[in-house]
N, C-alpha and C positions, 0 to 999 in steps of 0.2 A: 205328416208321416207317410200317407200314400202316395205323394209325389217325390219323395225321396227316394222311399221304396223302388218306385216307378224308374225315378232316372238310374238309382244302381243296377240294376235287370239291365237299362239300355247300354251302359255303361260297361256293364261283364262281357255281356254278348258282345258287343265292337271290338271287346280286348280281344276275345277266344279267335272273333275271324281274322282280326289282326295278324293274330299271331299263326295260325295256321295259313295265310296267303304266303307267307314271308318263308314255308317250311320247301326245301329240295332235301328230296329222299329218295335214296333207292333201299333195296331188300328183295329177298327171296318173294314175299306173297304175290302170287297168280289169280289167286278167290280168296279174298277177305274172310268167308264167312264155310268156308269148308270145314274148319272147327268153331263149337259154339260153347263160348265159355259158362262156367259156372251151372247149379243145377236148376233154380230158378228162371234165369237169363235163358238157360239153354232150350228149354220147355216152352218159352214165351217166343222160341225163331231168333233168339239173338237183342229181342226189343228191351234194353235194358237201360236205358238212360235217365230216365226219369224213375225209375222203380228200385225203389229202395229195398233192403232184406235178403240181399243174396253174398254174402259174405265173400265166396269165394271168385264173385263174377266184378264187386260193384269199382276195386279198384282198378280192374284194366278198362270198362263201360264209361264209370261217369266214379272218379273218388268220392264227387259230393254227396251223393247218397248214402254215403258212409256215415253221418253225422245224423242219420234217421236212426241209428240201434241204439235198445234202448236199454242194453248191457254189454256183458261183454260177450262174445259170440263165434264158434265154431262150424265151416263148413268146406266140405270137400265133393266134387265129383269127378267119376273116371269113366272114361269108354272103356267098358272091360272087353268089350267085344267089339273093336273097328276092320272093316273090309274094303279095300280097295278093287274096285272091282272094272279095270281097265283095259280095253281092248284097242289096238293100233289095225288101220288099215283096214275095216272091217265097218259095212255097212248095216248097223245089226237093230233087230227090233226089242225097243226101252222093256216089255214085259220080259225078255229072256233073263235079265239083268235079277229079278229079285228071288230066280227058280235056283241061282246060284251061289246066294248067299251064304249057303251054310258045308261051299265049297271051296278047295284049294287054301291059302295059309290066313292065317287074318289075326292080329296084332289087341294086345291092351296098350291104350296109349293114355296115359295120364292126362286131363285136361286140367284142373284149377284145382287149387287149397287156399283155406283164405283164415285168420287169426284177425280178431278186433280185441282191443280194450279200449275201454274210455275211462278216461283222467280227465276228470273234471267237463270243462268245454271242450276238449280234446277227444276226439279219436284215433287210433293209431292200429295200423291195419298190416298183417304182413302177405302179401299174396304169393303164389308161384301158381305159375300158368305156363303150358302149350298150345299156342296160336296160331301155329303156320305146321304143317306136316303133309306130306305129299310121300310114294313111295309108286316102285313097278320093276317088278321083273322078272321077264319075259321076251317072246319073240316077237320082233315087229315085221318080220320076216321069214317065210322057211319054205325053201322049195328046192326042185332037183339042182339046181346051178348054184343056189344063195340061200345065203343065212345068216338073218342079224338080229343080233340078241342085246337089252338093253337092260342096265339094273342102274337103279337111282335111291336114295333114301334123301329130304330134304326135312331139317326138323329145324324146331326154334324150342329153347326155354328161357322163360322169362322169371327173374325174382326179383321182388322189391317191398316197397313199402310203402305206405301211404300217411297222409295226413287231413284230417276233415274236420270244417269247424264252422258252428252255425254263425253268419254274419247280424241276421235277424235273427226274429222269430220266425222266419217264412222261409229263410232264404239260407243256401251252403254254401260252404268253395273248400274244393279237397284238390288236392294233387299225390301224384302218384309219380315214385320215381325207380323203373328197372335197371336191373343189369342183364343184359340179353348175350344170349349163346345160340349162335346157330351152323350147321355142320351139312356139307352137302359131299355127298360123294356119288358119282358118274362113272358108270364104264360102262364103251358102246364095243361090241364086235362086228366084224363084218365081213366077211368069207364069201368069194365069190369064184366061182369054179369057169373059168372060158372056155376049158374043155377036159380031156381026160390025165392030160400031161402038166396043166397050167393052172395058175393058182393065183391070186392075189387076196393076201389077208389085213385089214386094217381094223387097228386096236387104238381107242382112247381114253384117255382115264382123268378126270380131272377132283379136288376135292378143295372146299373153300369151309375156314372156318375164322368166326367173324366174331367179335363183340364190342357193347356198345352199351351206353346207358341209354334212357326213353324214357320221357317224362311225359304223361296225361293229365293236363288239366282239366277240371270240371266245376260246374255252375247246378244249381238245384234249386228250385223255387217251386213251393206249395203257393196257388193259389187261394185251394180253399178243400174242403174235407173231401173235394171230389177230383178235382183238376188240381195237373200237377206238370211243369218240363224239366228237359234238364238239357245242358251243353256241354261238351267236352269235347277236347282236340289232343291232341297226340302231337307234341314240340319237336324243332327240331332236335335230333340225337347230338352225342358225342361221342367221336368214334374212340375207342379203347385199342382192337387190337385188328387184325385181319392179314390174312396167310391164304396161299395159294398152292398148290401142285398140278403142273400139267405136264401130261406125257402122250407122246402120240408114234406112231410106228405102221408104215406100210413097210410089205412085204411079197416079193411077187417071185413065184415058184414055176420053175419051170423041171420037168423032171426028167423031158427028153433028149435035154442037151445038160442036166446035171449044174442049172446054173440057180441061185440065189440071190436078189437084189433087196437091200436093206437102207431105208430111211428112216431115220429116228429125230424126233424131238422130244428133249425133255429140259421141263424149268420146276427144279425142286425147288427153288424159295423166290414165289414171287407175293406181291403185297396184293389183298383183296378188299375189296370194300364193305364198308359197316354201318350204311347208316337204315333206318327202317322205315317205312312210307309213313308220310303224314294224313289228317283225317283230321274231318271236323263231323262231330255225328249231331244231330239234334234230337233230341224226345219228347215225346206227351202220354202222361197216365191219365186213364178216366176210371172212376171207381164210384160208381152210384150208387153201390149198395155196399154191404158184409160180402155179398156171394160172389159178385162181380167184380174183375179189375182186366182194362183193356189198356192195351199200350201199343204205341207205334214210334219208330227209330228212321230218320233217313242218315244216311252217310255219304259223303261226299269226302273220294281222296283222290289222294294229286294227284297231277301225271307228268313223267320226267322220264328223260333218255338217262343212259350212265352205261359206262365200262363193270364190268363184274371184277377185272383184273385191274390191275394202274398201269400194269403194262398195257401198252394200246395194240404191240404187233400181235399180240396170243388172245387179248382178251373179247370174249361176247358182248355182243351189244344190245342192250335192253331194252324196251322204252314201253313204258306205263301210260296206261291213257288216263285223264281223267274220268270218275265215274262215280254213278250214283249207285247204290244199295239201299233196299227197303226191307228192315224185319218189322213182322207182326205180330202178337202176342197177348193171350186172352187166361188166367186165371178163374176158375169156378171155384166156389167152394161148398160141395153139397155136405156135407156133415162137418161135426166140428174135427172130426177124427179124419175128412174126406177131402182132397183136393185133385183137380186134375188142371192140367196146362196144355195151350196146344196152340202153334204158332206156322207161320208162313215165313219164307225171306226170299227174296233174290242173294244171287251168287255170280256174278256177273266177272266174267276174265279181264283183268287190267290190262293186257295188252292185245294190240292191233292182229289182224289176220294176218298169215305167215305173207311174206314175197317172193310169189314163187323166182323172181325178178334177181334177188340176192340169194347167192346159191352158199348157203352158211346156217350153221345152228341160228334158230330164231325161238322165242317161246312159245310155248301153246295157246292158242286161243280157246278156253271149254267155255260156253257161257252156262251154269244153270242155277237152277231153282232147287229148294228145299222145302219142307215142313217138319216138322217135331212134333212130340207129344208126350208127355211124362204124365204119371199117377202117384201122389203124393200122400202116405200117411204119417197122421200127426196123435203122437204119444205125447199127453200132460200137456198141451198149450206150447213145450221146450223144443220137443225134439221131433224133425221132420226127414222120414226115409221115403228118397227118389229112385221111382223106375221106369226107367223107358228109352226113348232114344231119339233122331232122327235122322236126317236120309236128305242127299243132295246130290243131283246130278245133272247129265248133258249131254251134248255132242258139239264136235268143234273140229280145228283141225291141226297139225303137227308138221314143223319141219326137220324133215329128219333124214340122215346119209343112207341109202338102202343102194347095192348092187356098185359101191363106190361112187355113187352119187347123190347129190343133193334134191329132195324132192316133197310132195305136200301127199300127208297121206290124211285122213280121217280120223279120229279118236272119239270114243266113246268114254266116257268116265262116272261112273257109283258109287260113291261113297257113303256105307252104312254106319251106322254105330249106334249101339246097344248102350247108353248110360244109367248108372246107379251114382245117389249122393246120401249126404245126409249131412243135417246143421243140427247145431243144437246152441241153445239160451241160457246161457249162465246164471 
């Protein structure tokens, strides 16, 4: 039986990297791990592969951990308080960044809910998630001659459902299958004064909305009351729908001679693409005692060029690097009524440093780091209420039009967020 065992393990694992060598994807994500799903997972840096019990996290992480609950089971959590706290062009010191926090506008943004029942050997799980979310707007620019002003919102929602079912007695396989929504909308100004009489103004506006299904498969193996892994990968998509608008408009003013010169582009229906980046993440839990539980996550996702448009003359060009991410993630449990979580991850930007070379929108590069930490109390053994949050940032660089040209400036980027959850046991 333990060489059976043995070869099925070797057997899953070959399928998962199988299947994720063979995935080409694009999508909006720049940092994987700028949101951190679920409230368990989110407290632990993201480390959630291997760690069963978080209802709202475990179908987008790894399905197979789904098939560890041991009824039916309710949980949700939200960043009631998210801040983006991004500055362009500007060489600025990392402590100014947290003296600010409880300044200028800053959003709730839903992160995960998650629903189990179990029928018999069956789990059945329905999740909705936001996994990708980026936003800015402000000046990247502003002085006596020029002024450019940029506003962006870039979001994902994901719903779906799961299914998880123990093969052993040791061992899972869950799959997870979304329908994905994600909506980007862009507009740059840029106002440039040559002198008292003359003017040139350029405006662009572009919006991409995309969907798509996305299926996660995952693997879960207990080895033994203490150690534990797990494997999951993200398949390739199937694109469903994708829509495009771009418009663009210079304009150059001259007031001394009474003249106006006007160039316009616009493509109100063109086709966008839908597919969402592929990953294979692995996990390990160690749990020695009741009080302790430690876990560690690497993640490895593709990396792939793609058009954002299908049309090739209008559309940006992308290109994803491959790359590794590492969450870390530590559970204490000092009373029965007592728990705290507190986790580390990298946040590493998928794509290459700007060229300054190619003189064209390019993506950002921010590379940073994160930590978490939530406090957890636990009412009746059932029901568990989460508070806390965590915090991921950087510095990096941006290409971006300032002064009617093309150019590399600096970016600093903060993102905080205040999370509340709670589960409860049926």
């Amino acid at each position: 039986m333990g060489k059976i065992t043995h070869r099925r393990y070797i057997y899953v694992t070959a399928m998962l990297l199988s299947f994720t060598l063979s995935v080409k994807s694009q999508a909006a994500f720049s940092n994987y791990n700028s949101i951190l799903i679920g409230d368990l997972a989110a407290g632990m840096g993201g480390a959630a592969a291997a760690v069963p019990g978080d209802t709202s996290a475990s179908a987008y992480y790894n399905p197979a951990t789904l098939s560890e609950v041991k009824g039916d089971t309710f949980s949700a959590s939200v960043g009631i308080y998210k801040k983006f706290d991004t500055v362009y062009g500007q060489e600025e010191d990392f402590t100014k960044a947290p003296l600010r926090v409880n300044q200028g506008f800053f959003r709730s943004v839903p992160s995960s809910t998650g629903q189990v029942r179990r029928l018999g050997d069956y789990v059945f799980a329905l999740s909705i998630v936001v996994p990708d979310y980026d936003e800015f707007k402000g000046d990247l620019k502003k002085q006596d001659q020029n002024a450019t002003t940029l506003s962006f919102r870039d979001e994902s929602l994901w719903v779906g459902g799961a299914i998880a079912r123990k093969i052993s007695e040791s061992e899972s396989m869950g799959i997870t299958i979304y329908y994905t929504a994600r909506s980007l909308d862009r507009s740059l100004s840029d106002r440039t004064y040559t002198g008292t009489t003359q003017a040139t103004l350029y405006s662009e506006e572009k919006t991409l909305k995309q969907n798509s299904l996305a299926a996660v498969l995952g693997y879960y193996k207990q080895f033994n009351p203490k150690w534990a892994i797990g494997v999951s990968t993200r398949l390739p998509t199937l694109k469903i729908a994708g829509s495009a608008v771009l418009f663009k408009s210079t304009t150059q003013v001259n007031t001394s001679t009474s003249t106006l010169t006007s160039n316009t582009e616009n493509y109100p229906d063109e086709k966008a693409r839908a597919i969402i980046p592929g990953n294979i993440r692995l996990g390990a839990s160690y749990q020695p005692n009741e009080k302790w539980m430690w876990a560690m996550d690497v993640t490895l996702n593709e990396g792939i060029s793609y058009n954002d448009i299908e049309n090739a003359a209008i559309a940006s060009s992308t290109e994803h690097v491959a790359l590794w991410n590492v969450n870390l993630g530590c559970e204490t449990k000092w009373y029965d009524w007592l728990k705290t979580r507190t986790g580390f991850y990298t946040n590493f930007s998928s794509h290459r440093d700007p060229n300054p070379d190619k003189l064209e929108y390019q993506e950002d590069k921010v590379d940073m780091l994160g930590f978490s930490a939530n406090l957890v109390l636990v009412s009746k053994g059932k029901m568990e209420f989460t508070f806390g949050g965590y915090y991921t940032g950087g510095r990096g660089r941006s290409m971006q039009r300032i002064q009617q040209n093309y150019g590399i400036v600096t970016k600093n980027q903060h993102i905080f967020t205040m999370l509340i959850g709670s589960s409860y046991l049926f």
